[in-house]
N, C-alpha and C positions, 0 to 999 in steps of 0.2 A: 691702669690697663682697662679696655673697654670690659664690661660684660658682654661676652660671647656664650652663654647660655641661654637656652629655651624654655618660654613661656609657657605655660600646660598649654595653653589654645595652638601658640606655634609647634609645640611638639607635636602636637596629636596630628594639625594640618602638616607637617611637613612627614611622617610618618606613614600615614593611616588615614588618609581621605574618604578614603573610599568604606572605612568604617560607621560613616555615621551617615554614608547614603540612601539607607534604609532597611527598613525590619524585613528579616528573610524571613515570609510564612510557611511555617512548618508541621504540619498533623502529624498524627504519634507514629514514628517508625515503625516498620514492620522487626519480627522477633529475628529475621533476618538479617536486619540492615545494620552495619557493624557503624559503633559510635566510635568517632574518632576527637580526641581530645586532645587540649594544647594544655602545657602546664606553663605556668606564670609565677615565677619566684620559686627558685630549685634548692631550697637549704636545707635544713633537717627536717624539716616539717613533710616537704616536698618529698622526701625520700622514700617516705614512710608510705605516703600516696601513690609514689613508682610501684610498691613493692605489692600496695594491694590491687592497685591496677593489674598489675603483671599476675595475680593470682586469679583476678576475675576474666582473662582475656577471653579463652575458651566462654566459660559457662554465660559470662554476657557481652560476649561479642565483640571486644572494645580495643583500640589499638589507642598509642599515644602516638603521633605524627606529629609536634612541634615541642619544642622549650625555650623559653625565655629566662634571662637570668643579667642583669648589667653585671654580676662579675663572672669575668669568663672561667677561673676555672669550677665553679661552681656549676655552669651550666655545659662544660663540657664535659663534666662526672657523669653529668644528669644524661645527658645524649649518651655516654656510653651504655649507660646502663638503661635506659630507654634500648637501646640498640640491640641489647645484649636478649632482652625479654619478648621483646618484641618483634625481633629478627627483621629490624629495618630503622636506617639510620633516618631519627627526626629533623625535620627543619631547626634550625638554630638562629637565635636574636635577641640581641639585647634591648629592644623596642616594641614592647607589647602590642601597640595596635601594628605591626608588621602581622604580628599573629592573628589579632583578631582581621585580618583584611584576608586569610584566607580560606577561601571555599572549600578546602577538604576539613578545614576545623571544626565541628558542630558544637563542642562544649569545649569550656576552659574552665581549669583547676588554678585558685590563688591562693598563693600562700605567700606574699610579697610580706615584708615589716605591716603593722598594723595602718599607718597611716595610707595607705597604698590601696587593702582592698576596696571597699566601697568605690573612690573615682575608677577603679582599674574596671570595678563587675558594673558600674553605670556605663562606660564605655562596650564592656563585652551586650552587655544589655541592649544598645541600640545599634547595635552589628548582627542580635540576633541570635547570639550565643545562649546555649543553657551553661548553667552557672553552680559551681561548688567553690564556696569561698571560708576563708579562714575564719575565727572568731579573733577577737571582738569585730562584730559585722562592722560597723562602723565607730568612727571618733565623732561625729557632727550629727545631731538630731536631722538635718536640712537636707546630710546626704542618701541618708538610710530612710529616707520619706521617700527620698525622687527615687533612689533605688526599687523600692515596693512596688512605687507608683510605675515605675516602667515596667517592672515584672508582670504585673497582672495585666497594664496593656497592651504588650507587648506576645502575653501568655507562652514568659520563659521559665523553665523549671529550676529554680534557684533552691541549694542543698546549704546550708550553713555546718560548718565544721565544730556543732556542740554534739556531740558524739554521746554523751550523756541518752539522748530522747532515743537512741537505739535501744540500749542497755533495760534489759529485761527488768532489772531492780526498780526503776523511776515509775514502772509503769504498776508495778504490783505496789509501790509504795499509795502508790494513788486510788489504788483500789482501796488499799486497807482505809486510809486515809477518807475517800469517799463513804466506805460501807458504814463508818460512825465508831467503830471501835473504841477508839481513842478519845471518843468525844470531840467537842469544839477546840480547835486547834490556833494556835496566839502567836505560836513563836515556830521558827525555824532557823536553827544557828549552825553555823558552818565554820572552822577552820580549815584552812591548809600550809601547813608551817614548812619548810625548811632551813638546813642550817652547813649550807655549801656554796661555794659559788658558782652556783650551776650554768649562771651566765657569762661567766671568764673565758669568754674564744678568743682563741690567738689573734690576734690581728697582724702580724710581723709579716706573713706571705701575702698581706691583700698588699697591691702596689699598683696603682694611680694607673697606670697602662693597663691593666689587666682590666680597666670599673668605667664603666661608661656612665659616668658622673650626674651627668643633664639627664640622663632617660632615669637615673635614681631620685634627683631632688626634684622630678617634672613637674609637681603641684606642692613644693615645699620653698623655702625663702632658698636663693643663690648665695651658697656659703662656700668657703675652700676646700678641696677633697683632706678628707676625716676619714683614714679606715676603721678608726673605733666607730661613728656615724654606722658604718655599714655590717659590722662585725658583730658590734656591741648595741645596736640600735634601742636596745630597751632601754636603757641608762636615759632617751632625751627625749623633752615634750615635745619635739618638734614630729618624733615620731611616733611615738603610744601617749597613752594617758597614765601609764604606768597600771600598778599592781590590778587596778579596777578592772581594766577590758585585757590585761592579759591573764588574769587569774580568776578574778570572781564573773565573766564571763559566764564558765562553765557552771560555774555553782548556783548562780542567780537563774541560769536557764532551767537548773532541773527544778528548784526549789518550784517557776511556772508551772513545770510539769507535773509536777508530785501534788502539788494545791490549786492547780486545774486557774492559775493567775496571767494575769496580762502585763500591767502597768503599775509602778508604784506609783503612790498620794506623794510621797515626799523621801529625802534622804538627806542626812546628816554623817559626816566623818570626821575622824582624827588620823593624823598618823604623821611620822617624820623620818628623818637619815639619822639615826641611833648608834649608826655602829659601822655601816660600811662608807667609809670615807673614799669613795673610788671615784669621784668624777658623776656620779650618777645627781641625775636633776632630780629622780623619781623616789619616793619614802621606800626604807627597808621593812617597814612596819606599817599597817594600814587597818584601820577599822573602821566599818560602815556599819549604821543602821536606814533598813528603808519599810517603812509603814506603806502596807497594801490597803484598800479599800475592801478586799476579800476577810479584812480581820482578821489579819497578820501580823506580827516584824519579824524584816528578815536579817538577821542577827550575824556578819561576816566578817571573819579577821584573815588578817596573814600575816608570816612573819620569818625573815629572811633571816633570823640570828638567833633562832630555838625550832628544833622539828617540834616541840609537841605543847598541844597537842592536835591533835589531825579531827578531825571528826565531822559528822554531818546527820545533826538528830531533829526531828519534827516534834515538839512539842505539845500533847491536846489535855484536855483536863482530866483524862483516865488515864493517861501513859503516856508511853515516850517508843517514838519509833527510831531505830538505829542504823543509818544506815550503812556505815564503813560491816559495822557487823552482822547487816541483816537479820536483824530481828527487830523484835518488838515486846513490850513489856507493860506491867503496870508501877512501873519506877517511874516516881516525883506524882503519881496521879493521886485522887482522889479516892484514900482506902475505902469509902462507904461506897465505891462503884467497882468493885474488881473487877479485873480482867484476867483472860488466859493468858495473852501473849505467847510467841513462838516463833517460829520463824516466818519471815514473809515468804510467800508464795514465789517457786521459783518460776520463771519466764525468762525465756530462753531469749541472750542477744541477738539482735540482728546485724546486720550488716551494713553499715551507715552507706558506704560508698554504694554498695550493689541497690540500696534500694535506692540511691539518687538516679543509677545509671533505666533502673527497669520504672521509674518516672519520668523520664527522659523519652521512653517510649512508649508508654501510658500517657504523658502527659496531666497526668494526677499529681498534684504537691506534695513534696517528700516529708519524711517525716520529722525533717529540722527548716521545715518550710521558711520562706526569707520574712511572713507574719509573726513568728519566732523569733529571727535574728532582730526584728526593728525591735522587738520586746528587750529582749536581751541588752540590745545598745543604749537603749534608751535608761536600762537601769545604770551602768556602765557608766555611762557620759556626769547623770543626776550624782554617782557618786562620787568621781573622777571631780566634776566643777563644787560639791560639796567643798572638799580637800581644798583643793585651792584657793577658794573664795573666801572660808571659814566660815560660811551660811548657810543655814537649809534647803535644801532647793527642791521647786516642787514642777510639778507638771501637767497641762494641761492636753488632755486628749482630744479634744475638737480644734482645738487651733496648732497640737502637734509641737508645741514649744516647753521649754525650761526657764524656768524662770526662778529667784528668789523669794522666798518669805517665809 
């Protein structure tokens, strides 16, 4: 049988021409001028976004007027409940640049499977769009460059969904962390364990008519429709990197933020399928180490087949800062340098979304700016190709590339 599916290049052109016909210049909205946003991949993730959109409408002004989703009933929950909040039924499509070609859209929200954001916000990107997109930003060093790269020429407001750099706690961690307290600081080590199968969604109601197949694989190899692919999508390299950019993501971002870092020197991992025998490509179990230039290791495990233990402590040579518990101490330091320790300093959360939307019309960079997300990604990918290679992989900042040695 021929292949009758679309090529990312013919999709987009037969789709969405008019998407990449040029950058719409935009100066920062008045406090007036109500943002109107399309969401792009409507599954749980998505939900959660309808629900704080729908809380921020009023106070910033913001309506959602489209949803995209290849399976339909997925994205016709989503229109309801868009509908329902919003008091007006959104466009509906299973073909993203349908979305991003129109003129009442000013921003889109992704939350599409991992492999999806970056090409999806490089496209929202040269339509003009501002941009709140999922974590892990990207899977490919090459595409989280051009992404940056068009954001700052383009000067679109790009929100990365590390939701950590809101949170009052990272930022009073950095203080303390900065003030010296703790002394010179070596280590930061992190788990995050579980022990369910959090990702076991039914797959039995997704049915081939319902998925619009070619607009889901648009920049992935042409394979046979797979509801687990689309259900289950975490289980395959084809779509994530596995545990790395969906999990240590978040932890690798705050650890930047708390020790004021950019880039790792290098990273090295272990990890394997130990236990869950389900069809998954991706390890149940995973451990990274990545050496900063800031004179650091950031110390990361997970683990799908024991919750404990959870934790997320900074390590400096007077003490140990905690932060699932928020505090701080002079445990494992250096008795000849006491310290008080205490609690850290509280600082009140912010609001990730709201301040994406009030940068939107500032046109100031949010506070998970997409210089963040390349950060981010770039740790993500070094440990993700670690694992697989079984090499240390290191990385160059002026040429932007991963390399071994």
């Amino acid at each position: 049988m021929a292949d009758t599916s679309l090529s990312r290049r013919t999709f987009l052109a037969a789709t969405g021409a008019a998407v990449t016909a040029g950058v719409i210049s935009r100066t920062a909205a008045a406090a007036n001028d109500r943002i109107r946003v399309g969401m792009i991949g409507t599954g749980d993730r998505c939900a959660s976004h309808i629900a704080d959109l729908g809380k921020l409408r009023k106070s910033s002004n913001v309506d959602i007027v489209a949803v995209c989703d290849v399976w339909k009933p997925n994205r016709e929950s989503s229109a309801a409940r868009v509908e329902k909040l919003f008091e007006a039924k959104p466009f509906q499509t299973s073909r993203f640049a349908e979305l991003l070609a129109r003129d009442d859209v000013d921003a889109v929200v992704i939350a599409t499977p991992d492999f999806a954001h970056t090409p999806i916000m490089i496209e929202a990107l040269k339509a003009g769009k501002d941009v709140y997109v999922e974590k892990p930003m990207s899977l490919t060093v090459e595409e989280a460059s051009e992404a940056l790269d068009l954001a700052r020429k383009n000067e679109r407001v790009v929100q990365v969904g590390t939701q950590r750099r809101s949170e009052g706690r990272w930022e009073s961690a950095r203080q303390l962390r900065e003030s010296g307290q703790l002394g010179p600081i070596t280590r930061v080590s992190a788990d995050n364990c579980f022990n369910h199968a959090r990702w076991a969604r039914d797959y039995e109601d997704c049915k081939q008519e319902d998925v619009d197949w070619d607009a889901y694989l648009f920049n992935r190899e042409k394979v046979p429709f797979d509801p687990k692919l689309l259900r289950r999508w975490h289980f395959y390299k084809m779509c994530t990197n596995g545990l790395s950019g969906l999990w240590m993501a978040h932890l690798i971002d705050a650890a930047h933020k708390a020790m004021d870092a950019s880039y790792p020197t290098s990273a090295v991992a272990l990890g394997g399928i130990y236990f869950w025998k389900d069809g998954r490509e991706h390890s149940d179990n995973f451990h990274a180490l990545l050496d900063y230039p800031e004179g650091f290791l950031f110390d990361w495990c997970m683990s799908l087949t024991n919750s404990l233990p959870t934790h997320y402590r900074i390590h400096g040579r007077y003490g140990t800062m905690d932060l699932e518990k928020g505090t701080w101490s002079g445990e494992g330091g250096d008795p000849s340098h006491p310290v008080a320790g205490g609690k850290l300093d509280t600082i009140p959360d912010a609001n990730h979304m709201a301040n994406w939307l009030d940068c939107i019309r500032s046109r100031q960079r949010p506070t998970a700016d997409i210089e963040f997300g390349h950060q981010h990604a770039v740790a993500t990918i070094m440990a993700a190709a670690a694992l697989e290679s079984g090499k240390r992989m290191r990385y160059d900042r002026e040429k932007r590339t991963i390399y071994p040695g």
